[in-house]
C-alpha positions, -999 to +999 in steps of 0.1 A: +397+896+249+388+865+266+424+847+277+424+814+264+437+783+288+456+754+277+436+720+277+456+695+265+467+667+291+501+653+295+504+614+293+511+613+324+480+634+334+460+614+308+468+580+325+465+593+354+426+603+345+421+571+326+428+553+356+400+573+378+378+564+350+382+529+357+380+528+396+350+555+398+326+556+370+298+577+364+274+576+395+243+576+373+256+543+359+267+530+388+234+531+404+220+514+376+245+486+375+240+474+413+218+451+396+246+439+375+242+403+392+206+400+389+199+382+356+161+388+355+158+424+361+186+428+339+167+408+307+131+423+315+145+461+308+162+445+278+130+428+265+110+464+269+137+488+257+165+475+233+160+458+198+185+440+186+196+431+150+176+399+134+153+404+164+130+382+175+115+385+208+106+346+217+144+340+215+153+366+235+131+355+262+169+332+274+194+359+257+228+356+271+239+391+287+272+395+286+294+416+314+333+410+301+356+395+283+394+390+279+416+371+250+397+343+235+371+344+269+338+359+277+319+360+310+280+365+313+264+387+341+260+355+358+296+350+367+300+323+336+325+316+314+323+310+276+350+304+247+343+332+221+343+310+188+332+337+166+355+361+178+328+391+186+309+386+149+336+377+130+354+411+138+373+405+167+409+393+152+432+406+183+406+391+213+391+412+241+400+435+264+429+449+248+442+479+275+461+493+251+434+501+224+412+522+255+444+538+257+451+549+222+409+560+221+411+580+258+441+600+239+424+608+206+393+618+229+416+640+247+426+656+217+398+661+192+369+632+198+349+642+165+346+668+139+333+668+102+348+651+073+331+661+046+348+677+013+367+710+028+375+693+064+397+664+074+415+650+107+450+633+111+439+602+122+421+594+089+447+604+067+473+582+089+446+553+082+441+559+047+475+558+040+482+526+062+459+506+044+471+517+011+502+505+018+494+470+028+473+464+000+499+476-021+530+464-006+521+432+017+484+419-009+502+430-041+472+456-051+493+481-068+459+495-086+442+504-052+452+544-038+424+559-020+401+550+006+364+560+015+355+558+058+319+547+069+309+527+103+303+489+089+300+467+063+267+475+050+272+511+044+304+503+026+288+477+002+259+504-004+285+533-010+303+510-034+276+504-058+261+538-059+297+544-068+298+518-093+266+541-111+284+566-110+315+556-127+296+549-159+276+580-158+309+597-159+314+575-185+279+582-203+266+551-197+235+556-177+219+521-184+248+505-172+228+497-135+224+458-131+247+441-102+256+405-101+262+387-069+260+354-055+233+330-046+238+323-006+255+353-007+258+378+026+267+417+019+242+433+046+210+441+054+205+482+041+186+486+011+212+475-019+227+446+000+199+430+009+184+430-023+216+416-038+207+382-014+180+370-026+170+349+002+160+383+021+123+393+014+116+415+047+136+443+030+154+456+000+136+462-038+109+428-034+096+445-002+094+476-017+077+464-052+066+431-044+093+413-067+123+414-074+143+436-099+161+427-131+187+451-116+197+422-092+212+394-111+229+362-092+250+332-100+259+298-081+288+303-062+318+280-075+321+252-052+306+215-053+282+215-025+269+249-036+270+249-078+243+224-094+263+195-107+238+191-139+247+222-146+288+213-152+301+201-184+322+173-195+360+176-185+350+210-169+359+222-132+333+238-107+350+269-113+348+273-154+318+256-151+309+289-131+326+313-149+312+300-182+280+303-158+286+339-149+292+348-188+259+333-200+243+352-174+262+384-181+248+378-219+215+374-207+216+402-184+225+426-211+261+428-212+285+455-221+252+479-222+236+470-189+258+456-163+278+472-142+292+452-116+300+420-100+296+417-062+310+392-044+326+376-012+362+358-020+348+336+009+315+333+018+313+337+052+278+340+063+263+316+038+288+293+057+322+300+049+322+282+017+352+282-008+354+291-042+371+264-066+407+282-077+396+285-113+372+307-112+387+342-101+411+343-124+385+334-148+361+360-139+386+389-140+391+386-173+354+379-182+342+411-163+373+432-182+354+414-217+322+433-208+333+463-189+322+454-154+336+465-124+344+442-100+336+451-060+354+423-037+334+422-005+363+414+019+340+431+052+343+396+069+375+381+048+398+411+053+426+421+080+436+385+077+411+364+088+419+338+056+455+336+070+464+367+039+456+403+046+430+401+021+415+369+007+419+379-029+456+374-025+446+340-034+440+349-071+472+373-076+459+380-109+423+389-104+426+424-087+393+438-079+381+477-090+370+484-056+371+466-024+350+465+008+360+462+041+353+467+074+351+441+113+390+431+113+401+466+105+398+472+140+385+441+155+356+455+166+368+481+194+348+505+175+331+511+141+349+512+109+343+504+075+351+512+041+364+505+004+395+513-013+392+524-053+417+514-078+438+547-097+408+539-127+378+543-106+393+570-082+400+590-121+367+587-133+347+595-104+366+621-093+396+633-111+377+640-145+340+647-126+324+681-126+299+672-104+306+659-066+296+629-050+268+633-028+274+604-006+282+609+028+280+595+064+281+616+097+306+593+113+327+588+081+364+591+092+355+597+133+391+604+149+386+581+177+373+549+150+406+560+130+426+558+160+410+525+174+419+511+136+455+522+133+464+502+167+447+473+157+467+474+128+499+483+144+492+449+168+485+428+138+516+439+127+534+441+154+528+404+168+526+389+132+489+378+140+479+373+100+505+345+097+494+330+132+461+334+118+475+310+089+493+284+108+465+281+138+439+280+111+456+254+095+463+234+123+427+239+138+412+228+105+429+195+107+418+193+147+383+192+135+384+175+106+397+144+126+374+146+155+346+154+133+341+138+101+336+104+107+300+116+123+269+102+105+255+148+103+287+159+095+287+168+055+317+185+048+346+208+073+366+235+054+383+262+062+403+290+055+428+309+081+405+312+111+370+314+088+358+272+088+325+260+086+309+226+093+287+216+069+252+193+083+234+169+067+200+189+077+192+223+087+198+221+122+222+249+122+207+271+152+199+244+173+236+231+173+243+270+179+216+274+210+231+237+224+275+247+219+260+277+240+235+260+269+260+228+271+298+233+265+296+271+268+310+280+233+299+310+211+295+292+175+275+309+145+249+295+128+252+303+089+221+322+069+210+290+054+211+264+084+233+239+071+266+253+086+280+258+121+303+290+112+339+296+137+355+325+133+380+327+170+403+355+175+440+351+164+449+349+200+429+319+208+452+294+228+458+256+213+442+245+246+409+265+237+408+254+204+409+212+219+382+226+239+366+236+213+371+204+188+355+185+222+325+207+225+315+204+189+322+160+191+300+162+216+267+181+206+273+167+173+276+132+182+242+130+199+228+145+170+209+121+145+205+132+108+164+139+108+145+111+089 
């Protein structure tokens, strides 16, 4: 019999190893990084080996490498300092360089750094998880339909995993044709093969590339909100929002109704499209029109959710219109590594799975890694722990009125909104990535330039310091004021 040796590390042992980790890394990599400093060799191996999401290779020719960050602060390979205004992609809600979440992954890799979690197998750490968000959608956003909770590794997979769900729950209920989706014009849910044909401003993939037009499954609205819903299009004494609810209804008619639609997918808050804000009516509205013709209703809350509206979920907003299933994934652990997901309410979980026969073949590898799990529970226990969403609430706040008085009196400026720590500055023309490309070359701030061009997005960490938010504010007056509206 082969005599088995105990592996596991003390903490003090584990430190101890994390700390050699730090001082003396791999050799391989070392030798590679001695040209750390160098800028040009660094970018020409980058320009032949890596491809990068929304790729283009003329704009990569000047990319930005970056080597480090801390807090609110990132620094280049060239020594340089920028303001993180988009805190990571919109994930990063607790800043950089957080010790203690290394810490909390080293340990879980100490301890079991991956196994299957497929139906038969599961790991602590994603139990823990599961039940932590549970609880603060129940107990801190008031969901009390919500219990369970499905693991993937972003946003996109959880928006795809949602609606094949969606087809399943009415072929449990016998309602095969039930397949159309609704979403929102200027809508953002991610690029895999469902999401992106729920935009329909993306042609380079989803069902138009595929067929060569697009399908009657994919249905959208305007989004409520005046700069965004089509004025001739409102009726007297109506509000944007039962203007587009009434909206929504007639399309839901058109569409087929009760017999062919199945869901309604939507952001609370745009936040790629530009961080644009729904009129209050129209939630509320909506819930009750998608309960009229059996629709199930998937709040997209990827970019919205872990507090980045100043709530732990945007839909708290609307207290009564409680989604059937809702996405999530970025703040959940603020980037330090992958995690997405949706949560199911006790309806959808019963259907799909309670009362099915058959199981549910939909499944990731890195559903439920340990180390993810882990990386989430302490970014949740920080959150907590240093009351960040209500920070997120009161510095949003406060930032929002920063801008709105150093900005709008400027001849491109349309519109600044905001919601906790997710604003937007609306522009006269689409100019969108130039002001992005200039906040970066000349005030050395990280700003996000929305899908359709008109909006320069912010989305800073909760950590970001009053001082960095003026600087900010200043950077922004001054690209913007040397910008003239195009002629």
């Amino acid at each position: 019999m082969v005599e088995r040796k105990e592996t596991t590390l003390t903490e003090q042992q584990q430190q101890q190893q994390f700390g050699k980790l730090q001082q003396q890394p791999d050799k391989s990599f070392t030798e590679f990084t001695k040209i750390k400093n160098d800028y040009k060799t660094l970018l020409d191996v980058d320009l032949k080996r890596v491809i990068h999401g929304a790729f283009d290779l003329k704009e990569q020719q000047d990319a930005i490498i970056w080597q480090s960050g801390s807090g609110s602060m990132l620094m280049d390979v060239k020594g340089e300092e920028y303001i993180d205004a988009l805190g990571g992609l919109f994930n990063n809600h607790i800043g950089h360089g957080r010790r203690e979440m290394a810490q909390a992954v080293f340990d879980q890799m100490c301890q079991l750094e991956f196994m299957a979690s497929v139906t038969g197998y599961s790991n602590v750490r994603a139990i823990e998880l599961s039940e932590k968000i549970i609880q603060i959608a129940q107990q801190k956003s008031g969901f009390k339909n919500m219990c369970s909770v499905f693991f993937c590794s972003g946003g996109s997979e959880a928006n795809e995993a949602a609606f094949h769900l969606t087809l399943r729950y009415w072929e449990m209920k016998g309602l095969k044709n039930k397949t159309k989706m609704i979403s929102f014009n200027n809508c953002y849910h991610g690029s895999s093969f469902v999401c992106a044909s729920a935009n329909p401003n993306i042609k380079s993939n989803g069902w138009e590339r595929l067929t060569g037009s697009r399908s009657d499954n994919f249905v959208q609205v305007h989004f409520p909100n005046g700069n965004y819903f089509p004025r001739e299009l409102i009726e007297k004494d109506e509000t944007v929002g039962q203007a587009a609810a009434r909206f929504l209804e007639e399309t839901i008619v058109k569409s087929g109704g009760k017999d062919k639609v199945a869901s309604f997918l939507f952001e609370p808050v745009q936040g790629d499209g530009g961080a644009v804000i729904p009129h209050d009516d129209f939630f509320p509205l909506a819930r009750q029109i998608c309960d009229k013709y059996d629709i199930l209703m998937i709040a997209d809350e990827v970019m919205t959710g872990f507090g980045k509206t100043g709530k732990w979920f945007a839909m708290e907003y609307w207290p009564t219109c409680q989604p059937d299933i809702l996405t999530f994934a970025k703040g959940v652990s603020s980037g330090y590594l992958p995690v997405g997901g949706f949560m199911i309410s006790n309806d959808v979980r019963q259907v799909c799975f309670e009362q099915a026969e058959e199981k549910w073949f939909h499944d990731y590898t890195y559903s439920a890694h340990p180390c993810c799990m882990v990386a989430a529970l302490k970014n949740l226990e920080i959150l907590e722990r240093e009351n960040l969403v209500s920070v997120c609430a009161d510095k949003g706040l406060k930032f929002l009125t920063l801008l709105s008085d150093k900005l709008s009196g400027l001849p491109i400026v349309k519109d600044v909104r905001g919601a906790g720590l997710l604003l937007g500055i609306e522009l006269i023309d689409t100019i969108a990535s130039d002001i992005e490309k200039r906040m970066l070359k000349e005030e050395h701030i990280v700003v996000h330039a929305a899908s359709n061009e008109h909006v320069v997005t912010l989305s800073p960490s909760f950590v970001t310091t009053e001082e960095q938010f003026q600087r900010i504010a200043d950077g922004l007056y001054n690209v913007l004021s040397k910008t003239s509206p195009q002629q």
